[in-house]
C-alpha positions in Angstrom: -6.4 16.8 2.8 -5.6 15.8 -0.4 -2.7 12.6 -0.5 -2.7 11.7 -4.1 -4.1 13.3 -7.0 -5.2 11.1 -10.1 -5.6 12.9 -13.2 -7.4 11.5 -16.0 -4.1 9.2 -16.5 -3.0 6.5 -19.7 -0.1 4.5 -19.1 1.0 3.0 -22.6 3.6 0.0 -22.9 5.3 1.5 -26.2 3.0 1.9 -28.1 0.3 -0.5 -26.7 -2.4 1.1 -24.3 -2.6 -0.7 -20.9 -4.6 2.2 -18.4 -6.4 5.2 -19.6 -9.3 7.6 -18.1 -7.9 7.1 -14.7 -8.8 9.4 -12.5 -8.8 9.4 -8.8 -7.9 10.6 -5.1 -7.3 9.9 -1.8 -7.0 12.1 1.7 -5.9 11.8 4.8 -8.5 9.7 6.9 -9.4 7.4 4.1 -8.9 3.9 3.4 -9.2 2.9 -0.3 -8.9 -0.3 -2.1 -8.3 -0.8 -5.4 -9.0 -4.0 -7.3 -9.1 -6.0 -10.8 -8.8 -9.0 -12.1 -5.4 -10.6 -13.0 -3.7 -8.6 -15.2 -5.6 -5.5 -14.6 -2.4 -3.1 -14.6 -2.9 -2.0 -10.8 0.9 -2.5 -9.9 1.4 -0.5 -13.1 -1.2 2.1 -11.2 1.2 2.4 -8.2 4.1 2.5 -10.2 2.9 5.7 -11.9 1.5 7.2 -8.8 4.8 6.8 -7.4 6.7 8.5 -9.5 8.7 4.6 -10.5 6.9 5.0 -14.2 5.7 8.0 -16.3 2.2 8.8 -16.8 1.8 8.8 -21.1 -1.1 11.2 -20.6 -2.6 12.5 -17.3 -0.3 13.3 -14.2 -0.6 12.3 -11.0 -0.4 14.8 -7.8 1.8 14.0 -4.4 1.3 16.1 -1.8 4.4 17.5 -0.8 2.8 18.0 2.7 1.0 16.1 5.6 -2.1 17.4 7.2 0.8 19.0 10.4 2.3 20.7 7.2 5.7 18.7 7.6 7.2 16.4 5.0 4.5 13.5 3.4 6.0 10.6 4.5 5.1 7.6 2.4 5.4 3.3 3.5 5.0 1.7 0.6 5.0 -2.0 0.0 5.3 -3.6 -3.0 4.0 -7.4 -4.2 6.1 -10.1 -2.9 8.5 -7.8 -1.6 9.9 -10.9 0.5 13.2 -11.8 -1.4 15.8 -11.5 1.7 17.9 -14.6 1.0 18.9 -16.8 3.6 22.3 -15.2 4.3 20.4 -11.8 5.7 22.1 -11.2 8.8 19.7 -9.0 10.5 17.1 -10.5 13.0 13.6 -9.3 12.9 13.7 -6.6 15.9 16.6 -5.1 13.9 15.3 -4.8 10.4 11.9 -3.1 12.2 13.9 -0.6 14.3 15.8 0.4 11.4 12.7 1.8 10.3 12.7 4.2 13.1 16.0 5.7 12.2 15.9 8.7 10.6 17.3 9.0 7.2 21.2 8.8 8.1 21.1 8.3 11.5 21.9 5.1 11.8 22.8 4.8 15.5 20.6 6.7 16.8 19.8 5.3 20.6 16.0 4.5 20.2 13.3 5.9 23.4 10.7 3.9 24.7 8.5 5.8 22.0 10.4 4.2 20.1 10.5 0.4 21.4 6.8 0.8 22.0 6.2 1.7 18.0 8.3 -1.3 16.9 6.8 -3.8 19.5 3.1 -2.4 18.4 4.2 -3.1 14.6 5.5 -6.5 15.1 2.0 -7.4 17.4 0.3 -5.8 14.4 1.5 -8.6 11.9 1.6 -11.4 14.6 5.5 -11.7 14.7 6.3 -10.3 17.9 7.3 -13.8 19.1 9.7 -14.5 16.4 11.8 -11.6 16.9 15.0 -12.9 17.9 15.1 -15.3 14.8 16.9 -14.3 11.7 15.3 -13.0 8.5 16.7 -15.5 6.5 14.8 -18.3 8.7 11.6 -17.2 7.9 9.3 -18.5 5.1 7.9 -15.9 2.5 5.1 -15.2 3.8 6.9 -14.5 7.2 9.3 -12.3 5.4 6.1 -10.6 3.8 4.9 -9.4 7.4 7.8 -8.2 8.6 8.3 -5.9 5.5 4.5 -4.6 6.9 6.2 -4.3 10.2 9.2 -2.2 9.2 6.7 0.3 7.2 4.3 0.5 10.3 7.7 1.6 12.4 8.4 4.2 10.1 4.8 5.6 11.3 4.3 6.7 7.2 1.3 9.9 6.4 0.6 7.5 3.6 0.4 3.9 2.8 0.7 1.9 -0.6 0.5 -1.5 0.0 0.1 -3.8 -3.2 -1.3 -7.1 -1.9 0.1 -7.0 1.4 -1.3 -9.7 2.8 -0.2 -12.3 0.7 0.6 -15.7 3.1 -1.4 -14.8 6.0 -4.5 -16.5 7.5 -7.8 -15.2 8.1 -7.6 -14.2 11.2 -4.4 -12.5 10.6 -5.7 -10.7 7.3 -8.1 -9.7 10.0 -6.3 -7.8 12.5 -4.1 -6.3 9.7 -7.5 -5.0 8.5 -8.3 -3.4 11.8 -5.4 -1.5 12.0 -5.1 -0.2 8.7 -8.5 1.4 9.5 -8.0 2.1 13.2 -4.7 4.1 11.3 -6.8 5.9 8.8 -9.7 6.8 11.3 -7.6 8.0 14.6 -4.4 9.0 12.9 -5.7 10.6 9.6 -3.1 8.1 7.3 -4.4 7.8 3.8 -4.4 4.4 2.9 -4.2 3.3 -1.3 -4.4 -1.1 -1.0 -4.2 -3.4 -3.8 -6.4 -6.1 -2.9 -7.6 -10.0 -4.3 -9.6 -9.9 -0.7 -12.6 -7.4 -1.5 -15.5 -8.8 0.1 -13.5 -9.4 3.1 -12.1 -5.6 3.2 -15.5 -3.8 1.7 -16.4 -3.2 5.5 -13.5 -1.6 6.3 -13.4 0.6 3.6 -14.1 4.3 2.3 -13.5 3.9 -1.7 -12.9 1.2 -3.9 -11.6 1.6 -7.3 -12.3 -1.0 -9.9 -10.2 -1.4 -12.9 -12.2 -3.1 -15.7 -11.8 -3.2 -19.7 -13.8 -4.0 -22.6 -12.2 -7.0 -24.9 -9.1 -6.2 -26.0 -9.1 -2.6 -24.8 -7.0 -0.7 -22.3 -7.6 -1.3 -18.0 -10.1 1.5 -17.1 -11.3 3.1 -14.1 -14.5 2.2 -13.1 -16.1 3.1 -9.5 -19.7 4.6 -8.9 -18.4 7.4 -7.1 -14.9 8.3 -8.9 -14.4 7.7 -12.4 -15.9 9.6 -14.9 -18.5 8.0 -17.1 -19.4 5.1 -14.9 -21.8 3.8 -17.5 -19.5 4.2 -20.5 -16.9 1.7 -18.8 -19.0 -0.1 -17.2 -18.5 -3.3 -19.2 -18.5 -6.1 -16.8 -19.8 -7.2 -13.7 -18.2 -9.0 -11.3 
């Protein structure tokens, strides 16, 4: 089933062109990557697929639904997202149940369901042993894995995660890999990841979108198997 819906999109800064002839998808059960060199526009990407900027020319498709026909629910991370300053009250067990609140139900008694979900999110990121501390205690990257943690709790149909693993170590980067795909493959979540990490993630993945340009032209789409033209914008090799 069709997640997002990328059609033939251009993104312009005023009047200055930074995407065009963007075009793209991703389902439920897949795990794509996106990548580019720095400056390549792809936070801009998310930005328009989530609805934060407008498109110029193009649109860009949400499905309304999951694949059980309920609400799309969508965890979305975004680049450095750690800025909790020191004075954050909250421990880590609290901000990552929150996420299993519904919207406006606060204090809501969480089930063992529940407890399970938010001890298997914190495992996921390898902060189950600092739980007790307090958010503001933590170092960035710390704070970047519990932000990963609170979106795993909220058990999203989608994820769009824009460098998520900024400060972690290989073999964290590792695990976090695994169960992004172990998500995708057994629980049908469509997975859209801004990445640095490509040849480390290329096993684990079902698509990867390139953004490339020629000199001083707009970011483009380029990827064998999804964006029109390959040859046309095929301008450099990396």
């Amino acid at each position: 089933m069709q997640y997002i819906k990328v059609n033939d999109l251009a993104f312009y800064y005023e009047n200055e062109p930074v995407l065009e002839n963007i075009s793209f998808e991703v389902n439920s059960g897949e795990f794509v990557m996106l990548t580019g060199e720095n400056g390549a526009a792809k936070t801009t990407l998310l930005r328009n697929i989530l609805g934060l900027l407008k498109p110029t020319k193009g649109n860009v498709i949400l499905s309304k639904k999951n694949r059980r026909g309920k609400k799309l629910v969508i965890g979305y991370v975004p680049q450095q997202v750690s800025s909790f300053n020191a004075g954050f009250p909250s421990t880590v067990l609290e901000l990552v149940q929150s996420g299993r609140y519904p919207r406006g139900k606060w204090f809501k008694k969480l089930d063992n369901e529940d407890k399970e979900h938010v001890r298997r999110s914190l495992e996921s990121v390898g902060m189950w042993d600092m739980r007790n501390k307090k958010i503001g205690e933590l170092s960035g990257g710390q704070k970047q894995r519990i932000s990963l943690a609170r979106v795993f709790a909220t058990d999203p149909d989608l994820f769009v995660l824009d460098e998520p693993t900024t400060g972690m170590d290989v073999e964290s980067r590792e695990e976090f890999y695994k169960l992004l795909k172990h998500n995708s493959e057994v629980h049908g979540k469509g997975i859209l990841m801004v990445t640095h990490d490509h040849d480390e993630l290329k096993q684990y993945v079902d698509k990867h979108i390139e953004l490339i340009r020629k000199e001083n032209s707009p970011w483009r789409c380029f990827s064998m198997d999804l964006c029109k033209e390959p040859s046309k914008h095929h301008s450099s090799s990396h």
